[in-house]
N, C-alpha and C positions, 0 to 999 in steps of 0.2 A: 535296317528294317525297323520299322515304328512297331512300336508293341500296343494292343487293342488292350481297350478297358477292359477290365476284367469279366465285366457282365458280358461285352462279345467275345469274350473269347470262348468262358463257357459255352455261349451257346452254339460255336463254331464248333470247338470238340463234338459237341453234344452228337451237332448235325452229322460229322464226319464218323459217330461212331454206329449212329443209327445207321447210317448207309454202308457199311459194310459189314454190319448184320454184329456188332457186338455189342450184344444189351447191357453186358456188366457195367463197360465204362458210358454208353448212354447213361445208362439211371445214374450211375455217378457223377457224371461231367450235368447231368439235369438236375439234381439237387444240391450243384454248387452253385448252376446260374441261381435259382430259386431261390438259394439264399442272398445270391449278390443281389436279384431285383429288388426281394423284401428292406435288404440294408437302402440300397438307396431311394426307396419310397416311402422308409422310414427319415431317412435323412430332409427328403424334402419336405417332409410335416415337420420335419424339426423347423426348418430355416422359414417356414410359413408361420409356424405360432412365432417364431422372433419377430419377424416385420411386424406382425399384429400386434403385440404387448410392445413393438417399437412407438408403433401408429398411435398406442392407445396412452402411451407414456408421454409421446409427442402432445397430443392433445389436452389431456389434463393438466399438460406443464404449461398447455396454451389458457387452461380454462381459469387455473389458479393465479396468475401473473405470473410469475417468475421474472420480474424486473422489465417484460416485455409490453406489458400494456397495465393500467390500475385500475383496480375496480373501482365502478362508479358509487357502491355502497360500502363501506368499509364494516365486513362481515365479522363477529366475533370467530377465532380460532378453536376454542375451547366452548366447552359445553359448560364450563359452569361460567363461563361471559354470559354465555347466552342466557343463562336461569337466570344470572343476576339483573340484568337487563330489565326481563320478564317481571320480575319480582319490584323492581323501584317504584312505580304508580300504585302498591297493594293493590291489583286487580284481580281480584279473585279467578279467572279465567287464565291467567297469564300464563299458567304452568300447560296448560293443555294447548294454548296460540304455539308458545315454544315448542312441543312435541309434535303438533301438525306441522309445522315450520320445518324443522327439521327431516322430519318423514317426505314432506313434499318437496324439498331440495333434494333430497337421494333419488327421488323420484325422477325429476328434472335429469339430476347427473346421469343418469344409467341411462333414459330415454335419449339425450345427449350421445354419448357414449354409441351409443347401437347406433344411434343416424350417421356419424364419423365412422363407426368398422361398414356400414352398409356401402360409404361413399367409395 
């Protein structure tokens, strides 16, 4: 004989205790299924944010290179590349291009980001 998931089985007793009138193990055998549905409707948000933070790990490994494809501009990694950068022609402005630069790439990445979890 094959043995039922736990979640019907509870809810087999359940039925079978309600129908012959014994309430005790009803609310018993009903607050064991209750738990098993919560565990596995908690389980399946589990295995949903994985795929998600898989998807979104996928992605960024796609957006960075990762030996996969090369950027067409070769980005500073560090923030103080980037001051330095800013800073070689003394332009007085340079320090605030750098800090809009960098605000409007996070901007991109996140905008990015949400269009690939929407797809």
């Amino acid at each position: 004989m094959k043995r039922l998931p736990k979640i019907e089985y509870f809810q087999k007793r359940m039925n079978e205790a309600k129908a012959s009138g014994d309430m005790a193990k009803a609310m018993y055998y009903e607050g064991r299924y209750n738990a098993e549905k919560a565990n596995k409707e908690q389980s399946l948000k589990g295995r949903k944010a994985e795929k998600v933070a898989e998807k979104i790990q996928e992605h960024i490994d796609n957006l960075l290179g990762n030996g996969k494809r090369i950027p067409l501009i070769n980005t500073p990694t560090e923030r103080e590349e980037l001051d330095a950068f800013a800073s070689r022609n003394n332009g007085d402005a340079d320090h605030v291009l750098t800090e809009m630069a960098v605000r409007h790439g996070v901007l991109i990445a996140m905008q990015t980001i949400l269009k690939q979890l929407e797809e």
